[in-house]
matplotlib code that plots the C-alpha trace (Angstrom):
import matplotlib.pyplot as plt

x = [146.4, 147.6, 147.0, 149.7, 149.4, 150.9, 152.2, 152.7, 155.0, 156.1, 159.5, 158.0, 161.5, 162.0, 162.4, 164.0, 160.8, 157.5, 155.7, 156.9, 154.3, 151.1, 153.0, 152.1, 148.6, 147.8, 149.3, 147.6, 144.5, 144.7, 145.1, 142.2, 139.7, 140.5, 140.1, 144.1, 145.8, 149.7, 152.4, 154.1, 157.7, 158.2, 161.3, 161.8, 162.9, 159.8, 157.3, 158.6, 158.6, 155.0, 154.7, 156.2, 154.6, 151.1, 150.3, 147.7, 145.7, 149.6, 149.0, 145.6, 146.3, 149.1, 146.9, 144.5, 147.2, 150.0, 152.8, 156.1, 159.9, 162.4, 165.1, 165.6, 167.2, 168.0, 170.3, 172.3, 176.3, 177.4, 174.8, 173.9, 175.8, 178.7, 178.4, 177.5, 180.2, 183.2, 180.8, 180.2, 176.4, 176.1, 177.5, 175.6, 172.6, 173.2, 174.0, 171.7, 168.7, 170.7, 170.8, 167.4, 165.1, 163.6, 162.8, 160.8, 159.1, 158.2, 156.9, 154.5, 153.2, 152.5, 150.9, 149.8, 149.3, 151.5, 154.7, 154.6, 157.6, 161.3, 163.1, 166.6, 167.2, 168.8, 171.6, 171.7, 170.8, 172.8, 172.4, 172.8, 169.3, 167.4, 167.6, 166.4, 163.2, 162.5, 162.6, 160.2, 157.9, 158.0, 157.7, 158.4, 161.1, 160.1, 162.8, 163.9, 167.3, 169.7, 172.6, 170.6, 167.7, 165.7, 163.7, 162.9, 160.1, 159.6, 161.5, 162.4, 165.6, 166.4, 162.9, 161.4, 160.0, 161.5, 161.0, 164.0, 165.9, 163.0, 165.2, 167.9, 167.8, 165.1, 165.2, 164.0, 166.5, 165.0, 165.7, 163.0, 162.4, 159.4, 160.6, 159.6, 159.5, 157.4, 159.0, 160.7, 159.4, 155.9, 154.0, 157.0, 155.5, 155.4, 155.7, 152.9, 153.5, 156.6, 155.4, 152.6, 155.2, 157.4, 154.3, 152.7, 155.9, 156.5, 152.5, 153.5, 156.2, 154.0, 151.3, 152.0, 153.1, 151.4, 153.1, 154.2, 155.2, 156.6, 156.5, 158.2, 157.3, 159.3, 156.2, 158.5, 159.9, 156.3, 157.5, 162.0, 163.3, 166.5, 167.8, 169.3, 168.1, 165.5, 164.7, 161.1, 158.9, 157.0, 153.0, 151.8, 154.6, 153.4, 149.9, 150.2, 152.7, 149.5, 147.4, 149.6, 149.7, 146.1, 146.1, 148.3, 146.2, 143.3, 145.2, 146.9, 143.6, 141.8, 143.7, 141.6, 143.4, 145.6, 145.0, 146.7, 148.0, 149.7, 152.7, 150.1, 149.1, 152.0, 152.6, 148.8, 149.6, 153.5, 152.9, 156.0, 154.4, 157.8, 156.5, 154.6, 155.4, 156.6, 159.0, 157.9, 161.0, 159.5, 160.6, 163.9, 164.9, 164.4, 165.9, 169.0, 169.3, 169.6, 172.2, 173.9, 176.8, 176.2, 174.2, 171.5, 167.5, 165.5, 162.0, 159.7, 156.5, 154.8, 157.3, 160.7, 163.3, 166.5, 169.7, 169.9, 166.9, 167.8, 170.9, 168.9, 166.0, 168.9, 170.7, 167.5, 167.2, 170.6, 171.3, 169.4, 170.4, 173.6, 170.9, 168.1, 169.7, 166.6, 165.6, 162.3, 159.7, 159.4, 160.8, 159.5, 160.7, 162.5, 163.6, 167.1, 169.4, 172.5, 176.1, 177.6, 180.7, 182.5, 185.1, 187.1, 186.0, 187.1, 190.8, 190.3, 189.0, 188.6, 187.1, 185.7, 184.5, 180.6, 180.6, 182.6, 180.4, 176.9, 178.1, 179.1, 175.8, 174.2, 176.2, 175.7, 172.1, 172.2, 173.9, 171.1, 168.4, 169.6, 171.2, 169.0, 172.0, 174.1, 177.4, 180.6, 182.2, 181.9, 184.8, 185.3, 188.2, 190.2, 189.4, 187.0, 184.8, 182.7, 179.1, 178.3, 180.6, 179.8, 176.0, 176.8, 178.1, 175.2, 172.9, 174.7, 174.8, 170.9, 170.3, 172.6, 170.1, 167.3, 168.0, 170.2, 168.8, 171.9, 175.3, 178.2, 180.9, 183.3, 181.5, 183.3, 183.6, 184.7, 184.1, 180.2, 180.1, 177.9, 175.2, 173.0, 176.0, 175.1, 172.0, 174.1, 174.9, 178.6, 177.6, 175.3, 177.8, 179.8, 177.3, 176.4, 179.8, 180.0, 176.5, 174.8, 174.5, 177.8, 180.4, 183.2, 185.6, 182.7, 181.4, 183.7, 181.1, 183.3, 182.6, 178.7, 179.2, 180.5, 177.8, 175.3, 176.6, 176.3, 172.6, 172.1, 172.3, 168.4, 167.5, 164.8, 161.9, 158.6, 155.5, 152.3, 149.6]
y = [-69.1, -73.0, -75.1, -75.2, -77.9, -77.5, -80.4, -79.7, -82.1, -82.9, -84.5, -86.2, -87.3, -85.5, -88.0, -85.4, -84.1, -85.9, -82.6, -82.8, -85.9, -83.1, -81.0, -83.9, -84.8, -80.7, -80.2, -83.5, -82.1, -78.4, -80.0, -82.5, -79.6, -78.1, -81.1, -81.1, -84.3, -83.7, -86.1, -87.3, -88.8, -90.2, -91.7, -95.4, -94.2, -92.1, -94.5, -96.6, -94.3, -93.0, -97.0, -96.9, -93.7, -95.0, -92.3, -93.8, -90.5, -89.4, -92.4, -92.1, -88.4, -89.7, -92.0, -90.0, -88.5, -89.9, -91.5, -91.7, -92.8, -90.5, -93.2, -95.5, -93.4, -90.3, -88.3, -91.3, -91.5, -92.9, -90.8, -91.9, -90.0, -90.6, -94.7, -94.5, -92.0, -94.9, -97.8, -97.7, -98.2, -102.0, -101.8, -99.0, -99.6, -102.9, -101.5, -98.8, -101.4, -103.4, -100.8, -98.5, -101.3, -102.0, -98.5, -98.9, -101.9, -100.4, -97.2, -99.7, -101.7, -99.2, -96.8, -99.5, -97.5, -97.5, -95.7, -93.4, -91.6, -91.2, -88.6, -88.6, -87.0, -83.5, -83.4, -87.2, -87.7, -90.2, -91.9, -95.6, -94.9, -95.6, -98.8, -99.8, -97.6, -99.3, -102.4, -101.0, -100.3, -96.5, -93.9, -91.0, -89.1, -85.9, -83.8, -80.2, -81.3, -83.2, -83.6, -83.3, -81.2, -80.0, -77.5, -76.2, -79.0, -82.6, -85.0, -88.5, -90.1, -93.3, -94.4, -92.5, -88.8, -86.6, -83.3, -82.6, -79.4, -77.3, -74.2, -72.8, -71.6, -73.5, -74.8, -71.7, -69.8, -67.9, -68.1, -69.5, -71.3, -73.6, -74.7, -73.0, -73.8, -72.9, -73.8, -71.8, -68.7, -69.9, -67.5, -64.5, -60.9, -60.2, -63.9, -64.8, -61.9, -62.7, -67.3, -65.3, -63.2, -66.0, -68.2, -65.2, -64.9, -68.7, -69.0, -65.6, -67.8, -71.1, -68.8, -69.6, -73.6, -74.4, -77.1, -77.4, -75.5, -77.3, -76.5, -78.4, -78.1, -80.1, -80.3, -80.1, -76.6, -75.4, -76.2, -75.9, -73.1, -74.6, -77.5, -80.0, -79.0, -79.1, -75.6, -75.2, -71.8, -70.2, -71.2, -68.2, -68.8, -72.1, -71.5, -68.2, -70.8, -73.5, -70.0, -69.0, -72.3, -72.6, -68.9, -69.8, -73.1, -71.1, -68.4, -70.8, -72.8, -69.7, -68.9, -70.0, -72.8, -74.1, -77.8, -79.2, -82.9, -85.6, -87.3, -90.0, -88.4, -87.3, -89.9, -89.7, -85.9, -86.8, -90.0, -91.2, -91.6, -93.4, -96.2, -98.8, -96.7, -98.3, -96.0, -94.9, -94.4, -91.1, -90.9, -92.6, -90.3, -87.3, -89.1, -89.5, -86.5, -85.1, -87.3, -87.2, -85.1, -84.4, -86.8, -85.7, -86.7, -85.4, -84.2, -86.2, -84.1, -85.2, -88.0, -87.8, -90.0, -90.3, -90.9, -94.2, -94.9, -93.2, -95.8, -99.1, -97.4, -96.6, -99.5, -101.6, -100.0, -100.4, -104.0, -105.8, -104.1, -105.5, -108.5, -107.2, -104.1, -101.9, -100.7, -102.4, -100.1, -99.7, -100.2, -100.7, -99.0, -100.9, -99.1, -98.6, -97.9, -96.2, -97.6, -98.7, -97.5, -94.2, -94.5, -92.0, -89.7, -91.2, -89.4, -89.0, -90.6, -94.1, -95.1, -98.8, -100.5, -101.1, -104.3, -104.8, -102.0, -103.6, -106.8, -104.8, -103.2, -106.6, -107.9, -104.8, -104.6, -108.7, -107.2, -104.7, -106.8, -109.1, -106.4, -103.4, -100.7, -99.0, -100.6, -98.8, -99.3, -100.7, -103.0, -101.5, -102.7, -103.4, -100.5, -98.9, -96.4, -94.5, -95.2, -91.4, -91.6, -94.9, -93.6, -90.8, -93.3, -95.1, -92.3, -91.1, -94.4, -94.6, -91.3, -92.2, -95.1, -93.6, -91.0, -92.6, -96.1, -97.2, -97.1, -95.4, -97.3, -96.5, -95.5, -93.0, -92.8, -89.5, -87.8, -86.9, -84.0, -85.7, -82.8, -85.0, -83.8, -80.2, -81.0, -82.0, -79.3, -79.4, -77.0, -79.2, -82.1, -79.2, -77.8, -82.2, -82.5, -79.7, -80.2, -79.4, -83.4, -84.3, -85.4, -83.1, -82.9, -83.3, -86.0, -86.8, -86.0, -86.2, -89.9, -89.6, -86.7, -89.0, -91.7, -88.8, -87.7, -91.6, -91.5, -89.0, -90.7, -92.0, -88.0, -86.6, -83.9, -85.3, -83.7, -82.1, -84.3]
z = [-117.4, -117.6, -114.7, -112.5, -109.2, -105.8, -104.1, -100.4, -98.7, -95.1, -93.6, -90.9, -88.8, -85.5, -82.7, -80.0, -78.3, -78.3, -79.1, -82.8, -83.2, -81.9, -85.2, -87.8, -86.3, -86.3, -89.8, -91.5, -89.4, -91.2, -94.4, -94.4, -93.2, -96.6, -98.4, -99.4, -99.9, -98.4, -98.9, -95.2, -95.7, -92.3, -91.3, -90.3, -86.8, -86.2, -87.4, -84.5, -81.7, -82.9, -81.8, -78.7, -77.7, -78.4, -80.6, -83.1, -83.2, -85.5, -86.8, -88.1, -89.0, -91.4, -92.9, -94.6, -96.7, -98.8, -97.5, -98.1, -97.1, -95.5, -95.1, -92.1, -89.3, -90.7, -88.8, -88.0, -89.2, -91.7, -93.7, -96.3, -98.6, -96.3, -96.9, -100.5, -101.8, -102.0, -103.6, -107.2, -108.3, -108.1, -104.7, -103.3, -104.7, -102.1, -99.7, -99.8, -99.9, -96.7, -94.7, -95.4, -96.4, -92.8, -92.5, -94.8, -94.2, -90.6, -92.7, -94.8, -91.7, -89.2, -91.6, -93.8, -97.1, -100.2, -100.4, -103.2, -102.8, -101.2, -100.8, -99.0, -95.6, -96.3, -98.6, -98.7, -102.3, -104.0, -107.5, -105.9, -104.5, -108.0, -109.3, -105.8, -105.9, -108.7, -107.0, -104.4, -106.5, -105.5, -108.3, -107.6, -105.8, -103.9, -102.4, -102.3, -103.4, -106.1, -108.0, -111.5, -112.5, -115.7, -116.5, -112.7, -113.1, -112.8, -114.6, -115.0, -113.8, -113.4, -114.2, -111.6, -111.4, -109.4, -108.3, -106.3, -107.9, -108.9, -109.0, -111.8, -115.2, -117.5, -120.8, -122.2, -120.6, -117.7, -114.3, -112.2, -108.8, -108.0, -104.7, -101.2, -97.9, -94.6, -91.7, -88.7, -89.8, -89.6, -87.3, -87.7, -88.3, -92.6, -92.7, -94.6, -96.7, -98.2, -98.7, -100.8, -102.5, -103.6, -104.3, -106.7, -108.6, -109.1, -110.2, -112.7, -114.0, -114.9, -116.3, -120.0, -119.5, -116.7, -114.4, -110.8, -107.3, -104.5, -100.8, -98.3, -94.4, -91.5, -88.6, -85.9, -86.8, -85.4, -81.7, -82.4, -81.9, -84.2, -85.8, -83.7, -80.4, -78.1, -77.4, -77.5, -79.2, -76.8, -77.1, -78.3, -81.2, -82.0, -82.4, -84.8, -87.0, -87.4, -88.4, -90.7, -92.5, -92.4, -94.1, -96.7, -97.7, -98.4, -99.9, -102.5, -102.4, -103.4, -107.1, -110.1, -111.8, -109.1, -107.9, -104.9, -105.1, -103.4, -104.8, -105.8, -108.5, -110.1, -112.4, -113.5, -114.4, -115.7, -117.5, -119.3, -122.8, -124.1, -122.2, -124.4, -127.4, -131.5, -132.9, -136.9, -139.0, -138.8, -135.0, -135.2, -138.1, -135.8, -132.8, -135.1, -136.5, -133.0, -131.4, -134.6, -132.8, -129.4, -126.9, -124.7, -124.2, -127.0, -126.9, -130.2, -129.5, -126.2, -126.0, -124.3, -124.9, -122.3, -123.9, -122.8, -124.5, -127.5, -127.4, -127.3, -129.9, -132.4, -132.2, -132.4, -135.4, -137.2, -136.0, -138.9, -141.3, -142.8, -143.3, -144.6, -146.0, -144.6, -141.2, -139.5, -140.0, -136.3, -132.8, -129.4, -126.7, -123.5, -120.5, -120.4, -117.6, -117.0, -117.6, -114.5, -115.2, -116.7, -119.8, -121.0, -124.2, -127.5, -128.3, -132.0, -134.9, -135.8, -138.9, -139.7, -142.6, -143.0, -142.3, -139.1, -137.8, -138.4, -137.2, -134.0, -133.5, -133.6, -131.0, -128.6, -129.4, -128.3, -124.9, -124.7, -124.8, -122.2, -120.1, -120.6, -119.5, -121.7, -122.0, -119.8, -122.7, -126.7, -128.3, -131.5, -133.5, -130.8, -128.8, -126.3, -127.7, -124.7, -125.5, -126.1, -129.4, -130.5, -130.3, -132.3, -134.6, -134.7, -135.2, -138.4, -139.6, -139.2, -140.6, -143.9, -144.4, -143.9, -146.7, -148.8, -148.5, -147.6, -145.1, -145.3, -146.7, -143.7, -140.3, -138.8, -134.8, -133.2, -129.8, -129.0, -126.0, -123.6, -123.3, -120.6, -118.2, -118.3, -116.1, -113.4, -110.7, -109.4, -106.5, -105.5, -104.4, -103.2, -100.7, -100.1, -98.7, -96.3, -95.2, -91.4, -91.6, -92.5, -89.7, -89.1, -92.2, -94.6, -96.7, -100.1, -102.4, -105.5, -106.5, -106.1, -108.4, -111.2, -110.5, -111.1, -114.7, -115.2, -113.9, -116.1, -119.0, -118.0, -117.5, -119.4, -118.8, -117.9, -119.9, -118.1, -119.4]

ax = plt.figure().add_subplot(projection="3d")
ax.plot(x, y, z, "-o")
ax.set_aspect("equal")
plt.show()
């Protein structure tokens, strides 16, 4: 059996009854007896009422594990779904950083530890969240949900790995879920039974590739009876829930080849091997020949490539050409982000000469360097070819000259399906807009929906070292 790694994780954010804050210390306790590292995602607001409340001992608790961010306020309106869903990505990604960013400096100074992971509050995932976790310097994402998913196991997005969406149909085909969570039904008679069940089945599942299970608790559903209220569990309820956690530690704990982790050291186990890497003709031939005609990430060995990598490696490669009449014998890879803007699919063919061509690819790869996002759009002849066909483009082009030793004449241009789309979930942004969270009427999820098939452009599976 491969080793597969369990990464138990905590949303540390009820503020309504001070007895949630005994949950976190007793849960970070349990874990740290067993030598477990957990990741906490505590929210801004709770950091600062574990302030006010004096309650250090959470505090210390907390500390000994890895921490991360769980938004400012959490359950306050507009969620954050709800204020991103009109603003485009520059925009949100703004306003996002305006509005949650002193959570998250009160996370970092009372705790005092580095944030290694975010993860939105509920169904509050939105695609203007990335570019400004890259500015934090977090990188990973750790949720139980998302718009976009791979394999049922982490993957990168938007330069960061994410494990949100670790449920659906996987690459091979076969439908899997590597997502579970123990929360109200902690301490319940046949309880235990079944979080060993589900666990069993999704550790049968990873026998063969190894890779990861995630469990998500929220403390304070050891003392709620419910969301959204203050009804407490009787004692004798709350006390069997911390014993059957403590059981199911050591249970998991117990399985030959299975490691828990903190968030920490998921990149250490994920690495993005792309990074730092020089392209061999070798590699680019193969990169081409697979965007050739449809445009989606592509696997080169241990490497991934997103497709907005693909489109800065490709056109690196073609743009010198109509000089030197050869491609370099090698390119370096540059991170790459998503357009910021949609265009519409190319409506036929368009067909242009050599030359006009590989003066165009010299100009956009120009734009790339200085930019590093796939353009909305590419001025071809006097039109605007979505980047998804005009990569297509590109890629044949490269693979003609790679063979043939040299370009076609004419460079044809037609439609490319945009196959990174497929990983993005429509019933996800369906089930975001009607959400518990959401303020009557819902949340119009519709235009985060279209920022995500833009985000996905940077998708791609991330590797078990």
């Amino acid at each position: 059996m491969n080793k597969v790694y369990v990464l138990f994780w905590f949303d540390v954010e009820d503020c309504s009854v001070p007895q949630s804050d005994d949950c976190a210390k007793r849960l970070c306790q349990i874990l740290t007896q067993h030598g477990v590292t957990g990741t906490m995602k505590l929210v801004g607001q709770k950091a600062r009422m574990l302030e006010q409340r004096v309650r250090y001992d959470v505090i210390d608790a907390l500390q000994r594990h890895d921490i991360g961010f769980h938004s400012n306020w959490h359950g306050l309106r507009p969620q954050i779904a709800e204020y991103l869903a009109p603003l485009g990505m520059v925009e949100g990604a703004a306003e996002f950083e305006r509005r949650e960013g002193p959570g998250l400096e009160d996370v970092k100074r009372l705790l005092d530890r580095p944030i290694v992971t975010y993860g939105q509050p509920g169904s509050n995932w939105a695609p203007q969240a990335f570019p400004v976790l890259r500015q934090w310097d977090i990188p990973t994402y750790v949720s139980g949900f998302g718009y976009i998913g791979i394999d049922c196991q982490p993957f990168y997005l938007g330069g960061i790995l994410c494990t949100s969406h670790m449920y659906g149909r996987r690459l091979n085909g076969q439908e899997q879920r590597h997502l579970m969570g123990l929360n109200f039904e902690l301490g319940g008679p046949g309880e235990l039974e079944k979080h060993q069940a589900l666990f069993s089945r999704s550790l049968e599942e990873l026998s063969d590739t190894g890779g990861l299970i995630s469990i998500i608790n929220h403390p304070c559903t050891l003392v709620l009876e419910e969301w959204f209220s203050t009804y407490m569990k009787p004692r004798e309820r709350i006390e069997a829930g911390y014993r059957h956690f403590e059981s199911f530690v050591q249970w998991v704990l117990g399985h030959p080849n299975v490691e828990a982790i903190g968030a920490a050291r998921l990149p250490e186990l994920y690495p993005d091997q792309a990074v730092g890497q020089q392209f061999p003709r070798e590699a680019l031939l193969h990169l081409a020949q697979a965007l050739s005609e449809e445009i989606s990430f592509v696997r080169l060995g241990e490497v991934a490539v997103s497709a907005a990598e693909a489109f800065h490696l490709l056109t690196e490669a073609l743009a010198p050409y109509l000089e030197r009449r050869s491609l370099p014998s090698q390119v370096e890879y540059m991170p790459v982000d998503c357009p910021a803007a949609g265009a519409p699919e190319l409506a036929g063919e368009l067909a242009v000469p050599w030359d006009e061509f590989g003066r165009n690819v010299r100009r956009v790869a120009q734009e790339l360097r200085q930019t590093r996002a796939v353009p909305s759009a590419v001025p071809v002849s006097q039109m605007a070819v979505d980047p998804a066909s005009y990569l297509a483009a590109v890629a044949r082009s490269v693979v003609q000259a790679l063979r043939d030793g040299s370009p076609p004449e004419t460079v044809a241009i037609r439609p490319a399906p945009r196959r990174f789309e497929d990983y993005v979930d429509p019933e996800a942004a369906r089930s975001a807009a009607g959400s518990s969270m959401a303020p009557p009427g819902g949340i119009a999820t519709s235009g985060l929906h279209e920022l995500a098939k833009l985000l996905a452009w940077t998708a791609k599976p991330a590797v078990l070292k």
